[in-house]
C-alpha positions in Angstrom: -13.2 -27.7 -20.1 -12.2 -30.5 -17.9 -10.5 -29.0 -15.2 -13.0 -26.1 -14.9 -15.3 -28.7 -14.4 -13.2 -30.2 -11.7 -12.9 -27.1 -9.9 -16.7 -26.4 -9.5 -17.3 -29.9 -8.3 -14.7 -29.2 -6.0 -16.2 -25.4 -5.0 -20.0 -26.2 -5.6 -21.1 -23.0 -5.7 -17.8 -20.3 -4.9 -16.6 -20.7 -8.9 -17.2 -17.2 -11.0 -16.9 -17.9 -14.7 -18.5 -14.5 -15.9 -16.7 -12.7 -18.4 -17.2 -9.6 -16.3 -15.7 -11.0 -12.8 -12.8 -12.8 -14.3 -11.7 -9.8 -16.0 -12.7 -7.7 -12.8 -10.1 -10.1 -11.3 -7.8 -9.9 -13.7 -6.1 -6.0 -13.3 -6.2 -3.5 -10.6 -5.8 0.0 -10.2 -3.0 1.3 -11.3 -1.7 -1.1 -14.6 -2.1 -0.3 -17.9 -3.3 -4.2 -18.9 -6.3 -6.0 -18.4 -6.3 -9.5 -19.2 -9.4 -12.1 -17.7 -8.6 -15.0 -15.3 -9.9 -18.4 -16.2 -12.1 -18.4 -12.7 -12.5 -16.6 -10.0 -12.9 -18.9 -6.7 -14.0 -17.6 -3.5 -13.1 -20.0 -0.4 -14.4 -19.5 2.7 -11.4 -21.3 5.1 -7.9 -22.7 5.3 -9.0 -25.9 3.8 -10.9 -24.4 0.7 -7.4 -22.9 0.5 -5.6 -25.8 0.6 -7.7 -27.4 -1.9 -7.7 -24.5 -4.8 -3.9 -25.4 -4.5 -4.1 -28.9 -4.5 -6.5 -28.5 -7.6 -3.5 -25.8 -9.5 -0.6 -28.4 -8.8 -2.7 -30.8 -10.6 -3.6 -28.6 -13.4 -0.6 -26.8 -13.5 -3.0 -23.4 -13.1 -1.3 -20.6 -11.5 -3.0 -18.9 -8.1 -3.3 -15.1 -7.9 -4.6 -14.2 -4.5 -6.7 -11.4 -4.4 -7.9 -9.0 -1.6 -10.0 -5.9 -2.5 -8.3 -5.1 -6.2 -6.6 -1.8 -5.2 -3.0 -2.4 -5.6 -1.3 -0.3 -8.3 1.5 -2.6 -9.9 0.2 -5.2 -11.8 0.1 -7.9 -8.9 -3.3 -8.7 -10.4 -2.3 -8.8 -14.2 -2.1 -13.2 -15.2 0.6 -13.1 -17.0 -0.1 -16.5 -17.6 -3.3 -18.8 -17.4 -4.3 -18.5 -14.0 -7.1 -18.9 -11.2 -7.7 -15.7 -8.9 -8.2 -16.8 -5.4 -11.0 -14.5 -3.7 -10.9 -14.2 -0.1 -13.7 -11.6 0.5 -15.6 -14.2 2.4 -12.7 -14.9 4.5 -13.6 -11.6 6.5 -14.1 -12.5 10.1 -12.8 -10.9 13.0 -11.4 -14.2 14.9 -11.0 -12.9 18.2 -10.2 -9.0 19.9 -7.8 -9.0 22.8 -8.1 -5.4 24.8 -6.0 -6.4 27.0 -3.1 -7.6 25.1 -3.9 -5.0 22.5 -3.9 -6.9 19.4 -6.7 -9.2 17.7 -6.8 -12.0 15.2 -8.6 -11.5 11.8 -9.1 -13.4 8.3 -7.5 -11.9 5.5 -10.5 -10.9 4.2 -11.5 -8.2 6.7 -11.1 -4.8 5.4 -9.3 -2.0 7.4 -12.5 0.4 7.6 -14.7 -3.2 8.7 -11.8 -3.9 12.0 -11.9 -0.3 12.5 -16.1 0.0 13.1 -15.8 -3.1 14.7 -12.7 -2.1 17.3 -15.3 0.8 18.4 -16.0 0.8 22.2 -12.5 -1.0 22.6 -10.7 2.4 22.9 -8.1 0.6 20.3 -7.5 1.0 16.8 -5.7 -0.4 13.8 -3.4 2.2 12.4 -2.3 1.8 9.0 -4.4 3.2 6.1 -3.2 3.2 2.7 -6.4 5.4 1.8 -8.1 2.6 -0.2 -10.4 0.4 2.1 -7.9 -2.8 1.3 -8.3 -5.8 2.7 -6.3 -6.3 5.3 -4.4 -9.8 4.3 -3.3 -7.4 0.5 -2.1 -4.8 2.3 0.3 -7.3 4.4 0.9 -9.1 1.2 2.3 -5.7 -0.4 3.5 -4.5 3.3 1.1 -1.5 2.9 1.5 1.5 4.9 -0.1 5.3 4.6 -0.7 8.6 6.8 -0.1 7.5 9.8 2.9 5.3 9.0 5.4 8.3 10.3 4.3 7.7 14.3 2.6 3.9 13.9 4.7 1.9 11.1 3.2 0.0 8.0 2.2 -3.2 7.9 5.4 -5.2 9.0 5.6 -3.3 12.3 2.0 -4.2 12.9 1.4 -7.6 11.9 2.5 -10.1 15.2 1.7 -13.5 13.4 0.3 -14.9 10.1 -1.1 -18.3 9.3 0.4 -18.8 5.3 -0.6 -21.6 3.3 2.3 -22.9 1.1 2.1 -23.9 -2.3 2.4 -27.5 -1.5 -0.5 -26.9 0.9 1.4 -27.0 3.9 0.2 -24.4 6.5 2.6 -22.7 8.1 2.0 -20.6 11.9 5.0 -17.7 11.9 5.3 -15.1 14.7 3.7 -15.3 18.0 0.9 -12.8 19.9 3.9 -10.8 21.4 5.7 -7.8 21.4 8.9 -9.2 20.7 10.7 -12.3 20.0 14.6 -13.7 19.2 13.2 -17.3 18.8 14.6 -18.6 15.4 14.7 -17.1 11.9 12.1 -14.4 11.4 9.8 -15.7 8.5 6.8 -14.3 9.2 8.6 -11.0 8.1 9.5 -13.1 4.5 5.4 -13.3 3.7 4.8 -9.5 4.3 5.1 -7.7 0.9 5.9 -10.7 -0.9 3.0 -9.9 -3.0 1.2 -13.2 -3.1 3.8 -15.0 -5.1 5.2 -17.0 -2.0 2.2 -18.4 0.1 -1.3 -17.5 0.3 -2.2 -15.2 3.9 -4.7 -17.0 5.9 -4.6 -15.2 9.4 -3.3 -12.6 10.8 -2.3 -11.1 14.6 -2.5 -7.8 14.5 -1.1 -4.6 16.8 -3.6 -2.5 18.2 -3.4 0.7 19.5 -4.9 3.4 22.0 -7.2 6.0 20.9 -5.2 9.2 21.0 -6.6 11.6 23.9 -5.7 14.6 22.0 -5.2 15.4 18.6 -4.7 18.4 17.1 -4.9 18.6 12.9 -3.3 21.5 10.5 -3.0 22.8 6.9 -0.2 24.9 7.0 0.2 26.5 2.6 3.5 27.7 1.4 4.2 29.6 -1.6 6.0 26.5 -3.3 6.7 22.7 -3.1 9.9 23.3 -2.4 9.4 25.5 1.2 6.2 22.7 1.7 9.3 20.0 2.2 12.2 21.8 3.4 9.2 22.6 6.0 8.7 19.3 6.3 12.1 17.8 6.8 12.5 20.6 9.6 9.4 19.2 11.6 11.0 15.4 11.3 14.2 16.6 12.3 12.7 18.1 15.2 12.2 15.5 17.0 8.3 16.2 17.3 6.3 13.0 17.5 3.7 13.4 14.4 0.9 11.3 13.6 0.7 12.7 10.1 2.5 14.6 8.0 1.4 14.9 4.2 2.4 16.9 1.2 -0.2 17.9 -1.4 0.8 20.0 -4.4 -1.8 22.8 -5.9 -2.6 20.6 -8.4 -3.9 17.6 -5.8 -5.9 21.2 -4.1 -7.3 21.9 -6.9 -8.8 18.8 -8.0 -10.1 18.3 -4.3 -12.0 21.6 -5.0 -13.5 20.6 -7.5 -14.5 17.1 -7.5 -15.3 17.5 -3.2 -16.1 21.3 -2.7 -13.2 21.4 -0.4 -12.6 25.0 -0.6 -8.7 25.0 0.2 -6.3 27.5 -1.1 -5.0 25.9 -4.2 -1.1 26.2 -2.9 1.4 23.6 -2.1 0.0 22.4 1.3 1.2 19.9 4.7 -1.4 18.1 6.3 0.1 17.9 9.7 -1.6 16.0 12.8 -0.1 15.4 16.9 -1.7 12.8 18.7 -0.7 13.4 22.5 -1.7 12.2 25.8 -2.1 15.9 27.8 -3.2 19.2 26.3 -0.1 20.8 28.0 2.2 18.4 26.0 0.0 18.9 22.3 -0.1 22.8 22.9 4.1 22.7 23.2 4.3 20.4 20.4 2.1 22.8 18.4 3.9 25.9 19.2 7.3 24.4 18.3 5.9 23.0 14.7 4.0 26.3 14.5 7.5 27.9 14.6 9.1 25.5 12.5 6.8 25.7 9.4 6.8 29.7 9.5 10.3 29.9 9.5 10.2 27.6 6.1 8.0 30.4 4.5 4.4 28.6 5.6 1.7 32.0 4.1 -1.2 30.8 5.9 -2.1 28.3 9.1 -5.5 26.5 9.0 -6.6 24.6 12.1 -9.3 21.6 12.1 -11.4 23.4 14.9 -13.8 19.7 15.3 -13.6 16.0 14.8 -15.6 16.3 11.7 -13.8 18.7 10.1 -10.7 16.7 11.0 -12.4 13.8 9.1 -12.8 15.6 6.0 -9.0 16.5 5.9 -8.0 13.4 6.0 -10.8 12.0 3.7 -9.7 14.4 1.3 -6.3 13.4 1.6 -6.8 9.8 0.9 -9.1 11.1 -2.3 -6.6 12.7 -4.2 -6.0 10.1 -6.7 -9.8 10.0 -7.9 -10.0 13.5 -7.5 -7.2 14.2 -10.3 -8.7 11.2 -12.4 -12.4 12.9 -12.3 -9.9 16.1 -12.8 -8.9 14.9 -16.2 -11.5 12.6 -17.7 -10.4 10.5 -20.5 -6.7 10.3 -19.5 -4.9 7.6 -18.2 -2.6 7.7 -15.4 0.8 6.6 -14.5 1.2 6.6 -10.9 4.7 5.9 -9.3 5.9 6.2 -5.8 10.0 6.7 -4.3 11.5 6.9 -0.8 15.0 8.5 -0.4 16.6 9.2 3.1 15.0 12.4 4.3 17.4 14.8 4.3 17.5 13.6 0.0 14.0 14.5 0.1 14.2 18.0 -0.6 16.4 17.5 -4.1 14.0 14.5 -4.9 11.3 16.8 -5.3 13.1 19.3 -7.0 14.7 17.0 -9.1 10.5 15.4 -10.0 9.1 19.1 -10.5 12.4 20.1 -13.1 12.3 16.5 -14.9 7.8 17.4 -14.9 8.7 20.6 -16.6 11.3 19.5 -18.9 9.3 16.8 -20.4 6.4 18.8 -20.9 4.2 16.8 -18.8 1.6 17.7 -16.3 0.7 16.3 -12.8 1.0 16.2 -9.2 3.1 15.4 -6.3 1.9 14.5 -3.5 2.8 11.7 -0.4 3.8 10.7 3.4 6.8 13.0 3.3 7.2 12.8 6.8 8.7 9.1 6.1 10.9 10.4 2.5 8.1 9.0 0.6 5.9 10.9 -2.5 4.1 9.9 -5.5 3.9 10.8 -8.7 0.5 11.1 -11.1 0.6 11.5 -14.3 -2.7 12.1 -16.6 -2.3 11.2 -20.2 -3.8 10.5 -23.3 -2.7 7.2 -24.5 -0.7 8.8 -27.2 1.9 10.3 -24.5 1.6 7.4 -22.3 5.1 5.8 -23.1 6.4 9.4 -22.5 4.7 9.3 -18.9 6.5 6.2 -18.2 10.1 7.3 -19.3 9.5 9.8 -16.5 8.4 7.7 -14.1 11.3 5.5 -14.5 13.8 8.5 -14.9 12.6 9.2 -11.3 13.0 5.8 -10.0 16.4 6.2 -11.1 17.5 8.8 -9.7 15.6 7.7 -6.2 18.1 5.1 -6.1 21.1 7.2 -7.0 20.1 9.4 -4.1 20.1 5.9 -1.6 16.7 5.6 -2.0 14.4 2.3 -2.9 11.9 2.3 -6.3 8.7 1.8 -4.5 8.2 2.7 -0.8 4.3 1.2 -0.3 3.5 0.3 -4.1 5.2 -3.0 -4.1 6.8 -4.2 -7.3 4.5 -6.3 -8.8 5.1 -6.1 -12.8 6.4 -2.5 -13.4 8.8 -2.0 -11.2 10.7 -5.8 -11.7 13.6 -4.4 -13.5 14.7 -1.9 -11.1 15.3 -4.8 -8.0 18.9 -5.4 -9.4 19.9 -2.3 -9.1 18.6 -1.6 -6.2 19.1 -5.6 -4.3 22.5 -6.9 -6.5 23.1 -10.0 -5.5 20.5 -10.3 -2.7 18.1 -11.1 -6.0 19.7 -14.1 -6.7 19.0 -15.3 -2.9 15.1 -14.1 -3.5 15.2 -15.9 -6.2 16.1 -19.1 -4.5 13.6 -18.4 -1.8 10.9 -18.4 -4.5 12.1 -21.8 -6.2 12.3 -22.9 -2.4 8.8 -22.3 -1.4 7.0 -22.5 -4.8 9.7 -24.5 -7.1 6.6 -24.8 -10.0 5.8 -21.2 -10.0 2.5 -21.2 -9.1 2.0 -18.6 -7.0 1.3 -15.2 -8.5 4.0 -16.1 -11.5 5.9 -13.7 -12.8 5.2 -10.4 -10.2 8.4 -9.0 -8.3 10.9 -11.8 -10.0 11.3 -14.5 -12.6 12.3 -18.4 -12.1 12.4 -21.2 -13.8 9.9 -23.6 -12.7 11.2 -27.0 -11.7 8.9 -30.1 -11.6 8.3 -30.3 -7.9 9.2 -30.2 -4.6 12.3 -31.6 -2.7 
């Protein structure tokens, strides 16, 4: 084929044509679809950026960028022919300022890679979705995780972004500061736009102290519904948590299994402080202590070292395989809401009644501490479309409550026909924003919204 031809004279070398890596490249974790790429290309700098687009405009080949495959949405699915762009090899940290705490990295840099590599700084990057992503993806979907209740997702953490345009034009948005009130924020437009408005190409990125003390709990209740109303109590407290995590029996008991955990299969928190003084953590623990007791909490665990503090949270973030190795042959729908807190307790009532009713099985679980859970669904494919009624059924009622269809998720394909409900006419404005910047629709077609290519642009 001609222009696969061009493409490898124009990446000698970086061009995968293998059935197994374009269709590698062409899903990710959480879709139902699977459909292969025509190539996978793997650039190694702005200007093998610039040229992959350059070689799409004259083609007419839509760009999916791709980071480590982990998103949940369909923001890998082509929905038409398309080129995934690689940037794995784009992975460098560019420069680590101590002193300013923040440091420059390619997109390509996972989150566990900046994190070995910040050791002996006394710094660290924050945000962890639990999947080692790449760190321009989880900007791209405006990730966040655990820690998201004291340090902020992605949006609060990212300073400045180099974002190539479809057109090629490279654009520098934000500055290596704290705070700025120069001119319209844009930077702010590229994080979570999913790929479909400019491809990443640097990022600035907040850094933060070590903790001096921490102090890490899982606190068991007799139901879900005393784990939350426990949990709204310790937000409304005022108590500055790090952490704060709901895990249903199910989640527990496909942790025991699949890890040996050994935790009581009840509704759980994971709770963690991060404080400066012992004096301060021990009044901060007594308070939340008293808090989660007087929501019915049975039983207080404490994680006595730094190991065992590690495996909580390492268990935490392998809940989802867990419950897949759990139920072997199923597939899963996986959907994630965020309601204003003090909703959050009816939410979750609300999921377990609609569960029940519908006769379906799975778990609950999330970063409640920020009115945000998930759903997981194991299925056979038989009962899939019935998994997905429920999903959406919850989505629905997330925004009747005030709340948004996907907290950390992104839209991607599944969730595009909830945004105009949820945006009203700010869609149409997106909508121009994306004819704007990518008037051919190029650029991850068809994920959070639809337009209709024009020939060019203005």
């Amino acid at each position: 084929m001609e222009k696969l031809e061009a493409l490898k004279r124009l990446f000698p070398g970086k061009v995968d044509l293998s059935e197994s890596e374009r269709l590698r490249h062409g899903k990710d974790e959480g879709y139902p679809l699977a459909r292969p790429v025509l190539a996978v290309v793997y650039p190694e700098g702005v200007e093998e950026v610039q040229k992959a687009l350059q070689w799409a405009r004259e083609w007419g080949v839509a760009v999916i960028p791709y980071g480590a495959g982990t998103s949940l949405e369909g923001h890998l699915y082509p929905v038409k022919e398309a080129i995934s762009l690689d940037l794995s090899r784009m992975n460098r940290l560019l420069e680590v300022r101590p002193e300013d705490f923040l440091c420059v990295v390619e997109p390509g840099l996972t989150r566990k890679a900046l994190n070995e590599a910040l050791k002996g700084t006394g710094l660290f990057f924050p945000v962890d979705p639990g999947a080692d992503a790449s760190l321009g993806g989880m900007a791209a979907t405006n990730a966040s995780g655990t820690t998201t209740v004291r340090y902020g997702g992605m949006r609060a953490n990212v300073l400045a972004l180099q974002v190539v345009l479809a057109n090629g034009e490279v654009l520098e948005l934000g500055k290596p500061v704290r705070k700025t009130s120069s001119g319209y924020d844009l930077k702010d437009l590229f994080i979570g736009s999913e790929g479909t408005l400019g491809v990443i190409t640097r990022l600035t990125l907040r850094l933060h102290p070590l903790p001096e003390h921490v102090h890490t709990l899982r606190v068991f209740f007799p139901g879900v519904e005393e784990a939350v109303e426990a949990s709204y109590r310790v937000m409304a407290s005022g108590l500055p948590v790090a952490r704060l995590e709901l895990l249903d029996e199910l989640a527990l008991k496909a942790l025991n299994r699949h890890l040996g955990a050994g935790f009581p299969e009840r509704p759980a928190l994971f709770l963690e402080f991060h404080a400066s003084t012992r004096e301060a953590l021990e009044a901060e623990m007594a308070l939340a202590l008293e808090l989660v007791r007087e929501a019915g909490a049975l039983s207080v665990e404490a994680a006595k070292t730094e190991e065992e503090r590690k495996r909580q949270w390492e268990a935490r973030h392998q809940a989802y395989w867990a419950l897949v190795h759990l139920y072997p042959g199923h597939q899963f729908v996986i959907t994630d809401v965020a309601v204003p807190l003090s909703r959050l307790p009816e939410m979750v009532r609300y999921a377990q009644r609609l569960m029940a009713e519908m006769g379906l099985e799975g778990n609950i679980l999330g970063h409640v501490g920020d009115g945000n859970f998930h759903t997981l669904i194991p299925v056979l494919l038989e009962a899939y479309p019935k998994a997905e009624a429920f999903a959406e059924r919850l989505v629905e009622k997330a925004l009747e409550l005030g709340g948004t269809c996907t907290a950390e998720h992104g839209v991607g394909l599944r969730k595009k026909k909830f945004l105009p409900r949820e945006h009203g006419n700010a869609l149409e404005w997106m909508r121009k924003i994306k004819a704007l910047l990518d008037p051919e629709g190029l650029l991850n077609p068809g994920k959070v919204l639809d337009i209709s290519p024009s020939p060019g642009y203005s």
